[in-house]
N, C-alpha and C positions, 0 to 999 in steps of 0.2 A: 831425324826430327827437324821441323822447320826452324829456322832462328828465332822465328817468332812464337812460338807455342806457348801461353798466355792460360791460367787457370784465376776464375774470377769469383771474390770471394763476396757474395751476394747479400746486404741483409735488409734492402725494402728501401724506400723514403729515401732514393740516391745514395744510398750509403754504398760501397762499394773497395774493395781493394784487390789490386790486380798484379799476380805473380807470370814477372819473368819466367820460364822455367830455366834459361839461360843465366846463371849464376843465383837462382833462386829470387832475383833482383824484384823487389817491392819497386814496381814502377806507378804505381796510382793509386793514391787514397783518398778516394773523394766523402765528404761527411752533408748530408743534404747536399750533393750534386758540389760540393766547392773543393775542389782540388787544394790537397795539403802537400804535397811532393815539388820540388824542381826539376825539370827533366829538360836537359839542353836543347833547343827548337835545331840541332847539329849533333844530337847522337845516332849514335850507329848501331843498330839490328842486326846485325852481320850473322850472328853467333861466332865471332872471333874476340873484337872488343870490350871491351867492360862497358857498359852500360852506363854514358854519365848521368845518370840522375837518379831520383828516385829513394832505394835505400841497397846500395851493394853490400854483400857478405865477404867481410877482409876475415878471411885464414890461410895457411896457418903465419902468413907476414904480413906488418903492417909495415907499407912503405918500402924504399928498394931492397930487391931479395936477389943475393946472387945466385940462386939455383932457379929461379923463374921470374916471371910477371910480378912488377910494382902489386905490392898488397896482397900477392899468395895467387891462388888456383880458384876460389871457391868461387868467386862472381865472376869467373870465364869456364867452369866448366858446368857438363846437363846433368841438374839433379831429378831427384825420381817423385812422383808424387808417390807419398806413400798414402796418406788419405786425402779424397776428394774432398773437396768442403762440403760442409755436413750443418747443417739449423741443428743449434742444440735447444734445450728445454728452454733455456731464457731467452728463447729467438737469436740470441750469437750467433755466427759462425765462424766455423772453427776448420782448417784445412792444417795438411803437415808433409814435409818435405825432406826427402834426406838426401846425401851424398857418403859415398864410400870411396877408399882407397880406390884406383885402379891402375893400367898402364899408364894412364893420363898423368895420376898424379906419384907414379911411383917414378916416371922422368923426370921428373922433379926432388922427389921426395919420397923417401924409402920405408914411411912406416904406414901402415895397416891406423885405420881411425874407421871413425862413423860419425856424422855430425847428423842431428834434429832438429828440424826448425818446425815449431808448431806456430804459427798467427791464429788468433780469434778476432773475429772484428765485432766489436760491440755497438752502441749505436752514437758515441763518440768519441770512442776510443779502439787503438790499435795495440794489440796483446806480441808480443814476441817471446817464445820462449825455448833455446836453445841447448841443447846437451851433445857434450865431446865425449866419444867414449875411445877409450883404447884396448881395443880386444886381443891385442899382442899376449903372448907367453910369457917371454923375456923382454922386453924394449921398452925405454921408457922413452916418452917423445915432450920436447918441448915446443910451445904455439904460442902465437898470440891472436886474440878474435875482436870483432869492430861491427860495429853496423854502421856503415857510413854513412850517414841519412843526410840529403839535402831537404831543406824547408823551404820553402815555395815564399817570398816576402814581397811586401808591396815595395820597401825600400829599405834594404838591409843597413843603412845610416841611423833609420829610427828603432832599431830595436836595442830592446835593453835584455840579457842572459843573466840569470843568478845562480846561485848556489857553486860560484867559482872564488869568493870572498877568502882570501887567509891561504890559501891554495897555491903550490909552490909548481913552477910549469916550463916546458922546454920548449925555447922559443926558436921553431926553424928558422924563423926568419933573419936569425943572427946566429947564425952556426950551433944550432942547439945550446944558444945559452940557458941560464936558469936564472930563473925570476920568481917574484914572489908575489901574486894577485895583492894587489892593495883596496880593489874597488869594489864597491858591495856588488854593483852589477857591470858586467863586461861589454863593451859596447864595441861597434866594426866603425872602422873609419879611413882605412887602409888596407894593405895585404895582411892577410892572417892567417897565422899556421903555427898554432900552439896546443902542446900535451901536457893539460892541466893534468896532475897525481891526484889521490885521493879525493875526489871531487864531493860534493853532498849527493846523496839519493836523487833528491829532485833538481829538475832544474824547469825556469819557469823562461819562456822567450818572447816578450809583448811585439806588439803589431806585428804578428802574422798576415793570413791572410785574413781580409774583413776586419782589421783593427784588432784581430781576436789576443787570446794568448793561447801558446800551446804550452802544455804540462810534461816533463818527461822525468819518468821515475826508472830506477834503475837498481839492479837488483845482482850482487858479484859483475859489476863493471864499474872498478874504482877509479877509471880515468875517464876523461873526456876532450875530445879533440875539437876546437872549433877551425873551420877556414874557411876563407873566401880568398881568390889569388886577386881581386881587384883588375882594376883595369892593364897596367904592365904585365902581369901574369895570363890574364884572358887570351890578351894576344896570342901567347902560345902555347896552348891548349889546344888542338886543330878539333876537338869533338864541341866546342866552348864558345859560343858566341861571343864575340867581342864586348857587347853593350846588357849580359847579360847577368853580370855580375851583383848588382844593386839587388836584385829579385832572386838571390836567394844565399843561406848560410846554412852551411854543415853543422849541426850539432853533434858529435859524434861519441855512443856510449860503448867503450871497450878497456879490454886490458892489454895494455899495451906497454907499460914502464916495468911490472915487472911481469917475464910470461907466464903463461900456464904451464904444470909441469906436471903431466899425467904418468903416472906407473901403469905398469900391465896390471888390464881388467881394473882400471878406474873411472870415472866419469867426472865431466866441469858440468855444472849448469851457471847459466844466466837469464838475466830478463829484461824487458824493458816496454814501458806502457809508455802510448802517446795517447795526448785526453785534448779536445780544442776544447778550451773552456769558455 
């Protein structure tokens, strides 16, 4: 399969989203033709890399893993379409995607899964909705899963993040300390690399692109990971523009602080809606 093998999920009036099939990776979400996504003007198509932009699929690690790849296997290895995008009755569309166990991921990681990613794209909003299953006999497997979404910003200085108010969170940036959100809304202003716990459902992020806000609901993903590495950081990034930092912020909806822990013949779901309002 080529690195680049792309399925486009179509719904009229430039609306558009567009799957990697290389780690499942959401690289384009355009709403009326305006691009919602960051995608490094320096990422790589290889089919070896992770894909810096866009929205990567982190399982079953988030963050360094010492039996593979920073953030797990899922957004470096080829998933399968399992449904083509499809118009449903409310003009939606609607596409779905899996990956399974194989040698790939058993050098790594020795347990039998099944992950589902269904997308519906609506006509301003983006549907994610994912299921872990564990078809084992005997084995029970512990994970942790993320959807790493970068947002596309006109100046990541002006935005303001909610629903992180009262919210207690590990702060990479000083040795995973722990802290306790004091501010109704979260603002970037430096390097950032923090794992808010129990976050709210929603979270709202103003000046998007076009001044907009984007909406992000979240549904069994009670943490949220925001970062931007800033300019010090950009530097050494080699997929990462230097001056590219400003224009764009991770909001990231997963479970991450405490894992998932599937028994044989269980399933996790989750979800998570983006809406430009």
């Amino acid at each position: 399969m080529a690195a680049t093998s792309v399925v486009v999920l179509d719904r009229g009036n430039n609306t558009t989203c567009t799957v990697n099939l290389f780690g499942a990776t959401v690289v384009s979400w355009r709403v009326n033709n305006q691009e919602q996504l960051f995608v490094s003007k320096q990422a790589v198509f290889d089919g070896k890399r992770a894909i810096r932009g866009g929205i990567p699929f982190v399982f079953p690690q988030f963050g360094q893993w010492a039996f593979g790849p920073q953030h797990g296997f899922a957004r470096v290895a080829r998933w399968h379409v399992e449904k083509m995008p499809e118009r449903l009755p409310s003009g939606d569309v609607e596409a779905v995607f899996s990956l399974m166990d194989d040698e790939f991921t058993h050098s790594m990681w020795h347990f039998q899964f099944r992950l589902t990613y269904r997308l519906i794209l609506r006509e301003k909003e983006l549907h994610f909705n994912i299921g872990v299953y564990n078809p084992s006999k005997e084995l029970t497997f512990s994970c942790q899963l993320l959807l790493h979404t970068y947002f596309k910003v006109p100046d990541v200085r002006r935005c303001q993040i909610t629903g992180m108010h009262g919210c207690m969170f590990i702060d990479k940036t000083r040795e995973g300390a722990v802290y306790q959100e004091t501010r109704e809304v979260v603002t970037i202003n430096e390097w950032t690399d923090r794992i808010y716990q129990n976050t709210m459902q929603e979270h709202i992020i103003t000046n998007v692109v076009s001044g907009r806000k984007m909406r992000i609901q979240k549904y069994n993903f009670p943490d949220t990971v925001i970062w931007n590495p800033w300019a010090e950081f950009a530097k050494e990034i080699p997929d990462f523009g230097d001056d590219e930092f400003p224009n764009m912020v991770c909001v990231e909806a997963g479970r991450v602080a405490a894992p998932i822990v599937l028994l044989p013949g269980t399933a996790f779901e989750a979800s998570q809606i983006l809406q430009v309002m």
